[in-house]
Jmol script that loads the backbone (N, CA, C; Angstrom):
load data "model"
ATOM      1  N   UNK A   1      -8.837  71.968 121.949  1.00  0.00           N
ATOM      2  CA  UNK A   1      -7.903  72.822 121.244  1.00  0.00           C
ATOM      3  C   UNK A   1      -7.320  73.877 122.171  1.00  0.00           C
ATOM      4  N   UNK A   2      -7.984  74.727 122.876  1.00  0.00           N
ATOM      5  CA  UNK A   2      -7.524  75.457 123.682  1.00  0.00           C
ATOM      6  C   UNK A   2      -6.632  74.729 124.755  1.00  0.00           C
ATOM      7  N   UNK A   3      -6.694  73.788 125.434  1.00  0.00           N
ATOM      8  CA  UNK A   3      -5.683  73.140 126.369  1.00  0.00           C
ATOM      9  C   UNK A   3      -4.251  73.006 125.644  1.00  0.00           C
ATOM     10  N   UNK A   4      -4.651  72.497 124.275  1.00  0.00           N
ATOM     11  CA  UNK A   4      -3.308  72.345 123.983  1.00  0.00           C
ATOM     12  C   UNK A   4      -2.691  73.625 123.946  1.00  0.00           C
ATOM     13  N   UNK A   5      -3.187  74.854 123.189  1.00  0.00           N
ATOM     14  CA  UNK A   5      -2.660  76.116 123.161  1.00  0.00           C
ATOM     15  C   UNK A   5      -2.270  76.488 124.654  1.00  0.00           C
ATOM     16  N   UNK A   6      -3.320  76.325 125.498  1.00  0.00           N
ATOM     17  CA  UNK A   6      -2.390  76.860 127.178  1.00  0.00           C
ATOM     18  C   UNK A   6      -0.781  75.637 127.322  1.00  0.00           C
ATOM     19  N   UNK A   7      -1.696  74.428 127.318  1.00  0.00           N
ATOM     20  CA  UNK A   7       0.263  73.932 126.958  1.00  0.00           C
ATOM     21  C   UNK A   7       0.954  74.248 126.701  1.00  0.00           C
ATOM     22  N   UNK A   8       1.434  74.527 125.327  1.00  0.00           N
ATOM     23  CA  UNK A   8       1.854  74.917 124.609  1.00  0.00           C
ATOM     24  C   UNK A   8       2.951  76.505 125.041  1.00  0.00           C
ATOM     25  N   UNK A   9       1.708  77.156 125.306  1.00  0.00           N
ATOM     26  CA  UNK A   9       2.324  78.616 126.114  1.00  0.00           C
ATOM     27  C   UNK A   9       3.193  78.065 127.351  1.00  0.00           C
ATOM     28  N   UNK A  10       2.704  77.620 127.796  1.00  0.00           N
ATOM     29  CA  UNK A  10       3.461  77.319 129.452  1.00  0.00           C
ATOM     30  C   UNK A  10       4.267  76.908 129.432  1.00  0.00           C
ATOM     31  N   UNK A  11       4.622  75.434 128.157  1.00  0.00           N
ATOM     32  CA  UNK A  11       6.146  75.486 127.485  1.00  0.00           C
ATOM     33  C   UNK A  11       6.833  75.866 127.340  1.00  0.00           C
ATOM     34  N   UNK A  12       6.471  77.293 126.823  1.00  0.00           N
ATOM     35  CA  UNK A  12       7.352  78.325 126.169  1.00  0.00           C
ATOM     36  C   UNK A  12       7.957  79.195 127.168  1.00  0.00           C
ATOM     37  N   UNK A  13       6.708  79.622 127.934  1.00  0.00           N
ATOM     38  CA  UNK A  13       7.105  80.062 129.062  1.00  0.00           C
ATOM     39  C   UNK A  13       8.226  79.656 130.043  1.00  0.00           C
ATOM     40  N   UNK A  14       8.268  78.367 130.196  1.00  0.00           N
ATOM     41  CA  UNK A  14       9.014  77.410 131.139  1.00  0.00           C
ATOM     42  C   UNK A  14      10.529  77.407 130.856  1.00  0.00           C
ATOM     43  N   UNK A  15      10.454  77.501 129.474  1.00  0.00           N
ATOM     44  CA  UNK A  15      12.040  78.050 128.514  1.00  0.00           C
ATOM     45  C   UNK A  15      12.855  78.986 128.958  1.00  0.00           C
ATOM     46  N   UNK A  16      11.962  80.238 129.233  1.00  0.00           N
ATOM     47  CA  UNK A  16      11.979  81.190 129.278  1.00  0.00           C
ATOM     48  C   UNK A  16      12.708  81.329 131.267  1.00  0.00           C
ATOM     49  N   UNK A  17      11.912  80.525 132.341  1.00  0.00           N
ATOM     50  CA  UNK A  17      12.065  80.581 133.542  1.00  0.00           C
ATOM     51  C   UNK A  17      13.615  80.074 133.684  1.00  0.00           C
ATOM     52  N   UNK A  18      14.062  79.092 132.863  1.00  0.00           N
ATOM     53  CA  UNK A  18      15.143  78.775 133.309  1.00  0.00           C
ATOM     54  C   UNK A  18      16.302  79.358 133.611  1.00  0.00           C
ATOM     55  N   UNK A  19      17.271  79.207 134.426  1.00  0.00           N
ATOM     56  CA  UNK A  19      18.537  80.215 135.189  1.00  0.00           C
ATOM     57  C   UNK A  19      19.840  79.990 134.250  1.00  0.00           C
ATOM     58  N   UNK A  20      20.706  80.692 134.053  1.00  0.00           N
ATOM     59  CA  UNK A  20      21.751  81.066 133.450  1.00  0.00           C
ATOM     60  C   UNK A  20      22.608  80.154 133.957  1.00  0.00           C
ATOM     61  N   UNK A  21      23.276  79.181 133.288  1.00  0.00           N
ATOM     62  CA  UNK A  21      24.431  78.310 134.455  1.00  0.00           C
ATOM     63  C   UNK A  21      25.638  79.564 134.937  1.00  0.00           C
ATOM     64  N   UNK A  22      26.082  79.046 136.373  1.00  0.00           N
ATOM     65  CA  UNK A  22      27.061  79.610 136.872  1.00  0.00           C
ATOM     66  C   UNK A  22      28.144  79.245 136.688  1.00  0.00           C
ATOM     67  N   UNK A  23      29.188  80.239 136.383  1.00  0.00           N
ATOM     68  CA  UNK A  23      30.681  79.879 135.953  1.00  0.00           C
ATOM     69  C   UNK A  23      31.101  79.697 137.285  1.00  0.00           C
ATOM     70  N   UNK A  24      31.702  79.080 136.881  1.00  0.00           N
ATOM     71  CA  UNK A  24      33.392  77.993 137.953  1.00  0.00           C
ATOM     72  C   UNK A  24      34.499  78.924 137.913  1.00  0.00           C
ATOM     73  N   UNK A  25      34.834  78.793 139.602  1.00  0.00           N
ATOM     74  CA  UNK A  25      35.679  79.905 140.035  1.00  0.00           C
ATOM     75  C   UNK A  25      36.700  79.212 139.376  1.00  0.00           C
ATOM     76  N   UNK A  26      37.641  79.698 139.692  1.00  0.00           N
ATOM     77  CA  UNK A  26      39.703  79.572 139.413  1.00  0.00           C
ATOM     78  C   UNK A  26      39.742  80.146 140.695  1.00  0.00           C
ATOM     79  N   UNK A  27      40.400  79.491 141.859  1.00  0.00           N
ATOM     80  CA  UNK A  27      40.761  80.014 142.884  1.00  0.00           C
ATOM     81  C   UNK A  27      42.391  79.975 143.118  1.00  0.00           C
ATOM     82  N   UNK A  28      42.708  80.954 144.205  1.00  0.00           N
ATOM     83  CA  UNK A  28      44.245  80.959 144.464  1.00  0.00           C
ATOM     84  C   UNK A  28      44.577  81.379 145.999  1.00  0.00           C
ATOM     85  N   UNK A  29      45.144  80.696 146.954  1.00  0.00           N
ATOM     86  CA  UNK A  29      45.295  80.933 147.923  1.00  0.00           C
ATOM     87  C   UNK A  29      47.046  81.739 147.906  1.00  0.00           C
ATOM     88  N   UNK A  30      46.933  83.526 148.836  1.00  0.00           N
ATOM     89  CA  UNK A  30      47.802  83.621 148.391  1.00  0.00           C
ATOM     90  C   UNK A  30      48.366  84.318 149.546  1.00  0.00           C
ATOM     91  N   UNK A  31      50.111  84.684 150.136  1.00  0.00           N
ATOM     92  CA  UNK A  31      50.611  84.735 151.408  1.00  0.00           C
ATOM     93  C   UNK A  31      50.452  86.246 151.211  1.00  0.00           C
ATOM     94  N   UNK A  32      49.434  87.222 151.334  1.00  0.00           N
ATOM     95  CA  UNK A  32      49.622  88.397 151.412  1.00  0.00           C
ATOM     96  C   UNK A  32      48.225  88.615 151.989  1.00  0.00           C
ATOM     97  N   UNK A  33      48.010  90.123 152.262  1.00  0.00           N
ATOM     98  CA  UNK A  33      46.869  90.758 152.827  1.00  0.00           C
ATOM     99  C   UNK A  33      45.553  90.860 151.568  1.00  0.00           C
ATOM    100  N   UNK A  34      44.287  90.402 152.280  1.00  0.00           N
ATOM    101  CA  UNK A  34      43.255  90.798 151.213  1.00  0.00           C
ATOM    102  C   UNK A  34      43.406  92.299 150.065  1.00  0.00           C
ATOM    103  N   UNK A  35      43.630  93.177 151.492  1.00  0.00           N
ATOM    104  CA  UNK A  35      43.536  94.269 150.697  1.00  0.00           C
ATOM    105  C   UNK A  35      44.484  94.867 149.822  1.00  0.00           C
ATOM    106  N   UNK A  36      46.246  94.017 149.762  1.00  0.00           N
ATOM    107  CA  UNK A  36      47.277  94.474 149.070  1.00  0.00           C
ATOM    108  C   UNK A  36      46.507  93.427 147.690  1.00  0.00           C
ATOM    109  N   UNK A  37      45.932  92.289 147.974  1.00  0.00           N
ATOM    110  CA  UNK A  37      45.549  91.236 146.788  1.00  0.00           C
ATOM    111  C   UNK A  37      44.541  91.765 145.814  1.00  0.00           C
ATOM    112  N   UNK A  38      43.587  92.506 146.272  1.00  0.00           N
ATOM    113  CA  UNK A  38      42.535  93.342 145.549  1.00  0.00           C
ATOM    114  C   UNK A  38      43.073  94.454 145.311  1.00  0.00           C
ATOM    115  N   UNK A  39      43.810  95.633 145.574  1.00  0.00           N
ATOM    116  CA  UNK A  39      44.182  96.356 144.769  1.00  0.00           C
ATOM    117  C   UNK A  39      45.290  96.049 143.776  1.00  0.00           C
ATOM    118  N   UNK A  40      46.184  94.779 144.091  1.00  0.00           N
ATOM    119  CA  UNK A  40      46.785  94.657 142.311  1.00  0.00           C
ATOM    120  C   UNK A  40      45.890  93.778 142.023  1.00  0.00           C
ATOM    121  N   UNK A  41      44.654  93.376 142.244  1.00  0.00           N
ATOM    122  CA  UNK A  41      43.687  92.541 140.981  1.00  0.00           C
ATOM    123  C   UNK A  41      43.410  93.581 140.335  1.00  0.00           C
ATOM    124  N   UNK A  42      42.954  95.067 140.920  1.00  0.00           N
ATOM    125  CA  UNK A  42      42.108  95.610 140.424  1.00  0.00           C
ATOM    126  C   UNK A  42      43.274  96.877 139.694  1.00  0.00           C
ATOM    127  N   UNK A  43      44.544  96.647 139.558  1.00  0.00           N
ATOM    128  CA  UNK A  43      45.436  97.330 138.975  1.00  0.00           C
ATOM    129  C   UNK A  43      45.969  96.621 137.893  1.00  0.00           C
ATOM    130  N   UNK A  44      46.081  95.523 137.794  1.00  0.00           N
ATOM    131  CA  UNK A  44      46.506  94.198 137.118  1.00  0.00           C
ATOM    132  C   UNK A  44      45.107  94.085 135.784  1.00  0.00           C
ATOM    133  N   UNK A  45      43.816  94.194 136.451  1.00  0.00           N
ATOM    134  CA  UNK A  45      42.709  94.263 135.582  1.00  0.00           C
ATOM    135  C   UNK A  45      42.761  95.560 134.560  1.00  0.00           C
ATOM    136  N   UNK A  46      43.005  96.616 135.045  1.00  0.00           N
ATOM    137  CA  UNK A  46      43.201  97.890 134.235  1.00  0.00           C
ATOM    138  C   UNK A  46      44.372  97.935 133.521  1.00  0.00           C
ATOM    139  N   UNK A  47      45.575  97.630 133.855  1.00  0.00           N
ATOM    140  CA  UNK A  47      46.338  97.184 132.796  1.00  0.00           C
ATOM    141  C   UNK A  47      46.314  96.002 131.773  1.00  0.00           C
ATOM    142  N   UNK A  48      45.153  95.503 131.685  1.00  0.00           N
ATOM    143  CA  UNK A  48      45.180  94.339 130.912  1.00  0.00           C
ATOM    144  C   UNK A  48      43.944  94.662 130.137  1.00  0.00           C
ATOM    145  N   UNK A  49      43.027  95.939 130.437  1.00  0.00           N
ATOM    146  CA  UNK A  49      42.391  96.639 129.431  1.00  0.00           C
ATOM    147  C   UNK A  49      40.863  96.373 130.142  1.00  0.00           C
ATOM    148  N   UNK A  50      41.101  96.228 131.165  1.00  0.00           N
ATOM    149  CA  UNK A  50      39.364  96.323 131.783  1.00  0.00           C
ATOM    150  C   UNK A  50      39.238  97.195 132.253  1.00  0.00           C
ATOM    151  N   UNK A  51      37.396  97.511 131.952  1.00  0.00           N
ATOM    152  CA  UNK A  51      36.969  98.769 133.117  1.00  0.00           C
ATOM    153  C   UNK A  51      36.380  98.572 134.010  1.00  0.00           C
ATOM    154  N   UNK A  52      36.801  98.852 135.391  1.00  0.00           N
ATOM    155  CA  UNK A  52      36.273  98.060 136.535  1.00  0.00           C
ATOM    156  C   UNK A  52      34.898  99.175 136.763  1.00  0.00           C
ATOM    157  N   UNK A  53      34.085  98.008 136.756  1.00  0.00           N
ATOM    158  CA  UNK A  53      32.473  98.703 136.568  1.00  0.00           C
ATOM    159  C   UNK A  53      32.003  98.632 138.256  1.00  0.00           C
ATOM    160  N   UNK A  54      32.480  97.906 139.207  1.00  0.00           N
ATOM    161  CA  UNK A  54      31.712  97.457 140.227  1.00  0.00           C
ATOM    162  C   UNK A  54      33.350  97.352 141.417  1.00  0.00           C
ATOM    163  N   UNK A  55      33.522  98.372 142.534  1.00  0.00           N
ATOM    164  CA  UNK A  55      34.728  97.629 143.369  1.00  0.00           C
ATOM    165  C   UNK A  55      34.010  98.011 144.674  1.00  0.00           C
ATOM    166  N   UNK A  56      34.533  97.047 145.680  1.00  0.00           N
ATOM    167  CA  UNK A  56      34.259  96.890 147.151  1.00  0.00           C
ATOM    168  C   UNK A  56      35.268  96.823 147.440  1.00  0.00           C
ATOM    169  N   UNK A  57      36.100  97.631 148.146  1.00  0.00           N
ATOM    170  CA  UNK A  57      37.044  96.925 149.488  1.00  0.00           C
ATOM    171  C   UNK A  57      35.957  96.559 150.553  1.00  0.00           C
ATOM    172  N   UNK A  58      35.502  96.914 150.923  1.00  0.00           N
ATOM    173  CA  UNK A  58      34.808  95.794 152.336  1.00  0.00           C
ATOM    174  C   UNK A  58      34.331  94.565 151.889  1.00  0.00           C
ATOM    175  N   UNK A  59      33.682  94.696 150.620  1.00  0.00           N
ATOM    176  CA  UNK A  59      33.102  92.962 150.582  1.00  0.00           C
ATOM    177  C   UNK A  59      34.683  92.287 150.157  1.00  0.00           C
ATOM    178  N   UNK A  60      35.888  93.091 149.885  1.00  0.00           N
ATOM    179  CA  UNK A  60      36.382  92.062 148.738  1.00  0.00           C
ATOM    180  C   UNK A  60      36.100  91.754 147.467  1.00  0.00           C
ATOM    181  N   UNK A  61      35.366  92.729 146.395  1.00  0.00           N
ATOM    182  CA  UNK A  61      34.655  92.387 145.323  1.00  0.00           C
ATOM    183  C   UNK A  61      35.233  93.043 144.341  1.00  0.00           C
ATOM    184  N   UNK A  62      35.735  92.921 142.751  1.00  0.00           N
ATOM    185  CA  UNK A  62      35.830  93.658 141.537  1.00  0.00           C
ATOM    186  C   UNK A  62      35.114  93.093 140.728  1.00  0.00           C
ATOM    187  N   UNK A  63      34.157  93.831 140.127  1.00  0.00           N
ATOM    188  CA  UNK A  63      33.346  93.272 138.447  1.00  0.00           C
ATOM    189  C   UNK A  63      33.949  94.318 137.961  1.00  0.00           C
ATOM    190  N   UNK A  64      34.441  93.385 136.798  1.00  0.00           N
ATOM    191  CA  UNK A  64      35.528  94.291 135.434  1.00  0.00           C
ATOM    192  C   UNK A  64      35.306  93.494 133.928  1.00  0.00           C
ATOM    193  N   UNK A  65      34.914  94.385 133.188  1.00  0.00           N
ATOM    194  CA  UNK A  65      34.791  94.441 131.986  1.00  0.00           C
ATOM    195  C   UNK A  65      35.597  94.581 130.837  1.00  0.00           C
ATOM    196  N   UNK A  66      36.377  93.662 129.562  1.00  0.00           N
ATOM    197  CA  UNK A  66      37.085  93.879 128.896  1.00  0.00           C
ATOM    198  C   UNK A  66      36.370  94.952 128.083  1.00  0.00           C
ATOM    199  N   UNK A  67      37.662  96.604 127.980  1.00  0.00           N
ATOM    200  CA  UNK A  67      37.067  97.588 127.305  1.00  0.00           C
ATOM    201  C   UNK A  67      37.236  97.227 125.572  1.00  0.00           C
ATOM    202  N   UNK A  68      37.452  95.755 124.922  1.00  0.00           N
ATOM    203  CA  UNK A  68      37.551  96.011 123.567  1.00  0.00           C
ATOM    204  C   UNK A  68      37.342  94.134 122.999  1.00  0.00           C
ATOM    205  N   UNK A  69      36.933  93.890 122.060  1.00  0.00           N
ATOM    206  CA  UNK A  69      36.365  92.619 121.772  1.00  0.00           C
ATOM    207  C   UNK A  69      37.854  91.312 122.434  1.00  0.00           C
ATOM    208  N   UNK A  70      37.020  90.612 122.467  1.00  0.00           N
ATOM    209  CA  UNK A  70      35.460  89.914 122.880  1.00  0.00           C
ATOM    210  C   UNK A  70      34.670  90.165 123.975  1.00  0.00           C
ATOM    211  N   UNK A  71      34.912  91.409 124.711  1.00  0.00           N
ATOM    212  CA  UNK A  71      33.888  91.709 125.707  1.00  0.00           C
ATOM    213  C   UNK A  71      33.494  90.590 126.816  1.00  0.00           C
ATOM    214  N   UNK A  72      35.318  90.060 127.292  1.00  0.00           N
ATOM    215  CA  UNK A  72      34.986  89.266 128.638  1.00  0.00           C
ATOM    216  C   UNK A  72      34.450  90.365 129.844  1.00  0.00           C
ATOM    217  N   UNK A  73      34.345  89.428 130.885  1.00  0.00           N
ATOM    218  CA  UNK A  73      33.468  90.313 132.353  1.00  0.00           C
ATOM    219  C   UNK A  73      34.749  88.866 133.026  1.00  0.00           C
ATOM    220  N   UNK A  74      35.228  89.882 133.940  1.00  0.00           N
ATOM    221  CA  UNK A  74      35.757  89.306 135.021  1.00  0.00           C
ATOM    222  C   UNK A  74      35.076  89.800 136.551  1.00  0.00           C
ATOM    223  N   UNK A  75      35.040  88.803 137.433  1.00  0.00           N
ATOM    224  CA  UNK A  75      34.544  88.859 138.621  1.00  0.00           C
ATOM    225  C   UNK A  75      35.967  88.690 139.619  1.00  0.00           C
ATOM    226  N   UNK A  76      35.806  89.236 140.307  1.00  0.00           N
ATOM    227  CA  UNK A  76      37.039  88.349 141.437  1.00  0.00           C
ATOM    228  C   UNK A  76      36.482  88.706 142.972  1.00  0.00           C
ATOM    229  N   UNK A  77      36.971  87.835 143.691  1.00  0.00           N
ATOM    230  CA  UNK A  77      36.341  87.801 145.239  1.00  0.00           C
ATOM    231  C   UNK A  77      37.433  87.882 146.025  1.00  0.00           C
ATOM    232  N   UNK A  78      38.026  88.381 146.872  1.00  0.00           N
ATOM    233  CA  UNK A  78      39.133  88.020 147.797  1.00  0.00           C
ATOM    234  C   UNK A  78      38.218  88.263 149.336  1.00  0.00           C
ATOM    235  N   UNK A  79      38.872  87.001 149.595  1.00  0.00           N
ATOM    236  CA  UNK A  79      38.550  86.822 151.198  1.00  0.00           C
ATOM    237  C   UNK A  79      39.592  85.948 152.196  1.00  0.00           C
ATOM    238  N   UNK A  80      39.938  86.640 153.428  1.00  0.00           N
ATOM    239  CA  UNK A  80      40.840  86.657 154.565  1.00  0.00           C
ATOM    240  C   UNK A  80      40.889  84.985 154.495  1.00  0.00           C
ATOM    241  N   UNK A  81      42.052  84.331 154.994  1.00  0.00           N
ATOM    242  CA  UNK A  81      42.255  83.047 155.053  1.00  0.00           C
ATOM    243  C   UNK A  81      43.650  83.080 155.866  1.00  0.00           C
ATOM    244  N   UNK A  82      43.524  83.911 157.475  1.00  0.00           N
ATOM    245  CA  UNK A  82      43.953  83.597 158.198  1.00  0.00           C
ATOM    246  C   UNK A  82      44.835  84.655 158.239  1.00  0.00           C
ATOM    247  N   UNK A  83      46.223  84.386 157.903  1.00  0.00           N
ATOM    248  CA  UNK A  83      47.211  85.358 157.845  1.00  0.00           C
ATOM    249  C   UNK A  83      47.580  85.919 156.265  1.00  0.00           C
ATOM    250  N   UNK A  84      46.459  85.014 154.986  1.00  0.00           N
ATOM    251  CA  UNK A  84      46.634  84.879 153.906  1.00  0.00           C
ATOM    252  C   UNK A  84      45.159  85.431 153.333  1.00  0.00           C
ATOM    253  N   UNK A  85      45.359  85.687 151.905  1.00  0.00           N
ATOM    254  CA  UNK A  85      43.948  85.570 151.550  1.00  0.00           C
ATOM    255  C   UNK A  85      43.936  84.755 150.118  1.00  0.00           C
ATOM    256  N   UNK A  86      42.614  84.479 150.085  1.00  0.00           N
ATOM    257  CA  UNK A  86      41.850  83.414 148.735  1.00  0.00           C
ATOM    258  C   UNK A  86      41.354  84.269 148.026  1.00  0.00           C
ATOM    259  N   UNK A  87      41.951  84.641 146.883  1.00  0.00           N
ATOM    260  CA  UNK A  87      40.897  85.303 145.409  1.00  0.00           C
ATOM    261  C   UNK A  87      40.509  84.516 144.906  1.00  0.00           C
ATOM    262  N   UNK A  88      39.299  84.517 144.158  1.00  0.00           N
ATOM    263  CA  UNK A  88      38.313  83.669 143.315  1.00  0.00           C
ATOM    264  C   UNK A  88      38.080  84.454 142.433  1.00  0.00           C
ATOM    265  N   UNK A  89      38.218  83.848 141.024  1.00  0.00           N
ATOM    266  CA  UNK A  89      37.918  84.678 139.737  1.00  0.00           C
ATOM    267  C   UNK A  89      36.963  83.753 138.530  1.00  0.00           C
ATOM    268  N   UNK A  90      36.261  84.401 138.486  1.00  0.00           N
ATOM    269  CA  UNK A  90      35.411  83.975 137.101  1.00  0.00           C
ATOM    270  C   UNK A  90      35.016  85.120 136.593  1.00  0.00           C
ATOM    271  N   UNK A  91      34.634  84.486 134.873  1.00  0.00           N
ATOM    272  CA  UNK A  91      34.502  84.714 134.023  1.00  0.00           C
ATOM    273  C   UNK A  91      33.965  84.800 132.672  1.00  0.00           C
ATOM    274  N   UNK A  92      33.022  85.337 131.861  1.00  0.00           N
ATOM    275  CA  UNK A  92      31.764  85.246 131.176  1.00  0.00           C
ATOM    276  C   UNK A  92      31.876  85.981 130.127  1.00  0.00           C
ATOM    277  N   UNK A  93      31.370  85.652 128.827  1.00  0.00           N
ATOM    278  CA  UNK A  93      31.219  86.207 127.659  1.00  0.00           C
ATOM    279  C   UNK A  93      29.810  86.597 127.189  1.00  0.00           C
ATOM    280  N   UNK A  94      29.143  87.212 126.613  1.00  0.00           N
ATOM    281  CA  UNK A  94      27.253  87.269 126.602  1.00  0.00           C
ATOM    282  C   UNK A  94      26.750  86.757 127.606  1.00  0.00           C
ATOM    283  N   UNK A  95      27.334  86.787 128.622  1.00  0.00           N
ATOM    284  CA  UNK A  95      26.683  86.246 129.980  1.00  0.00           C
ATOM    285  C   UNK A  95      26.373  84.921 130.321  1.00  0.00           C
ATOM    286  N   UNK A  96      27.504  83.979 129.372  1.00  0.00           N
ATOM    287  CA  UNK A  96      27.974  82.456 129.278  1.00  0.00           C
ATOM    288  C   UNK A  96      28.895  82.089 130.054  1.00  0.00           C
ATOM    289  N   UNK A  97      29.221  81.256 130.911  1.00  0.00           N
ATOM    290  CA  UNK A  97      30.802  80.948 131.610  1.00  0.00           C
ATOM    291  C   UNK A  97      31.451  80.753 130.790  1.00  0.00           C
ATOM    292  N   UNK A  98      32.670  81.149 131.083  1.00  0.00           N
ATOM    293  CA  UNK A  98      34.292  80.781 130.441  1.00  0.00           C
ATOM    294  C   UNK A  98      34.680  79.866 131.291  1.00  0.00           C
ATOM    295  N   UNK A  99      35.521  78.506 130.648  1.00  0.00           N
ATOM    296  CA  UNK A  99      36.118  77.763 131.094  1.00  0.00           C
ATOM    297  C   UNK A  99      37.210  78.527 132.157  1.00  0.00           C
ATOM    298  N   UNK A 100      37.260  77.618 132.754  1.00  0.00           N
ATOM    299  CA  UNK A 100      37.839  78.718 134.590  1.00  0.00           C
ATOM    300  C   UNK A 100      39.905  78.886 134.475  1.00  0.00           C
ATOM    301  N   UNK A 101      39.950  77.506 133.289  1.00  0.00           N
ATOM    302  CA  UNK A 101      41.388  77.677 132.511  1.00  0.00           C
ATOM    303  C   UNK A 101      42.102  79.035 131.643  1.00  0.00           C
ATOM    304  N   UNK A 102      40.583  80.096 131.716  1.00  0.00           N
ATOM    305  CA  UNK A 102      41.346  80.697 130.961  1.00  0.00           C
ATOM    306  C   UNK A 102      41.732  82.086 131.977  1.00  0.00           C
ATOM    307  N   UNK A 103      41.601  82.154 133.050  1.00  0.00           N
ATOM    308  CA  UNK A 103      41.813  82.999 133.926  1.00  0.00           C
ATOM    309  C   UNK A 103      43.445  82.355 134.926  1.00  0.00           C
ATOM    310  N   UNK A 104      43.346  81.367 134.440  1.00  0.00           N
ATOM    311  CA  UNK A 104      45.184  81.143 135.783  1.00  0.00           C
ATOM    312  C   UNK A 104      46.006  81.842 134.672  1.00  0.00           C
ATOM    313  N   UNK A 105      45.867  82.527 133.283  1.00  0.00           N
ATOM    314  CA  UNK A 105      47.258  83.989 132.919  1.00  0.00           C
ATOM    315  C   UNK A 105      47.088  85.088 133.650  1.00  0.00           C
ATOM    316  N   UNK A 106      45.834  85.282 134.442  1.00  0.00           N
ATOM    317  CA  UNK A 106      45.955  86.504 135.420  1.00  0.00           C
ATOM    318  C   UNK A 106      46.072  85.859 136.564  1.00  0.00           C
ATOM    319  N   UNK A 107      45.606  85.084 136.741  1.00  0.00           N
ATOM    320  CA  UNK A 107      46.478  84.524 138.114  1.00  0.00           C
ATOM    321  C   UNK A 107      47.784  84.206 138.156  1.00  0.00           C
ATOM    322  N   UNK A 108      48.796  84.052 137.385  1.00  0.00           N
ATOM    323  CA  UNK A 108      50.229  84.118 137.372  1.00  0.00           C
ATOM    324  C   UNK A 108      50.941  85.740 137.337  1.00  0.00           C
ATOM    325  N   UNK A 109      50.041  86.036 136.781  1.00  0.00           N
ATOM    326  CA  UNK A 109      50.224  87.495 136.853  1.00  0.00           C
ATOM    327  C   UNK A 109      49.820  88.319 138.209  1.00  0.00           C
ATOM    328  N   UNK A 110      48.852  87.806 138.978  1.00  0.00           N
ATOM    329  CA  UNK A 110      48.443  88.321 139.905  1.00  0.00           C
ATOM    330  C   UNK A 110      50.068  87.648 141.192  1.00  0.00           C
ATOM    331  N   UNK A 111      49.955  86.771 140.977  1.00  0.00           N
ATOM    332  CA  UNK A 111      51.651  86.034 141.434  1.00  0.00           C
ATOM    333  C   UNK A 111      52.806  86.644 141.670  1.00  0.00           C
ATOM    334  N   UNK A 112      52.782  87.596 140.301  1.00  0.00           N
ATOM    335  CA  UNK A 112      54.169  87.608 140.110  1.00  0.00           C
ATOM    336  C   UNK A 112      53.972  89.304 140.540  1.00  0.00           C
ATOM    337  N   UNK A 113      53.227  90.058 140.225  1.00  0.00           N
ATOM    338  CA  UNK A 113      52.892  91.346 140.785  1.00  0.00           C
ATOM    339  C   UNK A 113      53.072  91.636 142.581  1.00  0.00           C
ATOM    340  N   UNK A 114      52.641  90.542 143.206  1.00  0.00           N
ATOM    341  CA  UNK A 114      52.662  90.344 144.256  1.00  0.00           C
ATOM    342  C   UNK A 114      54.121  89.923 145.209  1.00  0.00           C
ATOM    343  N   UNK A 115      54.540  89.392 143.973  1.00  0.00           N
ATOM    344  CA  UNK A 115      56.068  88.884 144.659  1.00  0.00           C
ATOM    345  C   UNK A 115      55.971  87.564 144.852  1.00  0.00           C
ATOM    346  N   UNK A 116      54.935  86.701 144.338  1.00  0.00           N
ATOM    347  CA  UNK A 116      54.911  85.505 144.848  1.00  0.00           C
ATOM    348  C   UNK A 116      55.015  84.515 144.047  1.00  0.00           C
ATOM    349  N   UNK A 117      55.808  84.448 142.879  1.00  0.00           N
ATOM    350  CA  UNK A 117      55.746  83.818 141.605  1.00  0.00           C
ATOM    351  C   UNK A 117      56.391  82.698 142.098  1.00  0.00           C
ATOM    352  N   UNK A 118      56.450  81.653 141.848  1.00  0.00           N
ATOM    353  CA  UNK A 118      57.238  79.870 142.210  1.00  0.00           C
ATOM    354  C   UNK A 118      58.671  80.202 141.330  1.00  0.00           C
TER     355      UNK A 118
END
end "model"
wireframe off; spacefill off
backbone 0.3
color backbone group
């Protein structure tokens, strides 16, 4: 009887160990400087009603928070790609991924802020 009860626990336990899946970037390679690309992400994010909880210019980093329901979390990464740079953005609800489709309306927006709209 007792074995099964330690089973049993360690089961539960084991539930418990497992990792959060990671959301899938939306990436965008884009003809401007990292650092002109991260400050309109991170101007572009505040006009669209986030509070940027977390910014790096040296890493390249914004964690931003929608200030009013549904309480998305946006991430974005920008990093140098030569004479260009690559932002990467994801995105999470209760700390679930969002399909990575629903972030290219700020990436068109991040586009067109920039001057670089098609």
């Amino acid at each position: 009887m007792s074995r099964f009860v330690i089973l049993l626990l360690a089961l539960l336990l084991a539930g418990c160990a497992a990792t959060a899946p990671v959301p899938e970037p939306r990436e965008l390679s884009l003809a401007a400087t990292p650092g002109a690309v991260l400050q309109e992400t991170v101007d572009l994010l505040m006009e669209e009603g986030y509070v940027i909880r977390h910014a790096d210019a040296d890493l390249g980093r914004v964690e931003a928070a929608l200030a009013r329901w549904p309480g998305y979390r946006v991430r974005a990464e920008v990093t140098p790609e030569g004479e260009a740079a690559r932002i990467s953005l994801t995105a999470t609800r209760g700390g679930r991924p969002l399909p990575p489709h629903l972030l290219d309306r700020l990436l068109a927006a991040l586009q067109t802020r920039l001057g670089l709209a098609p």
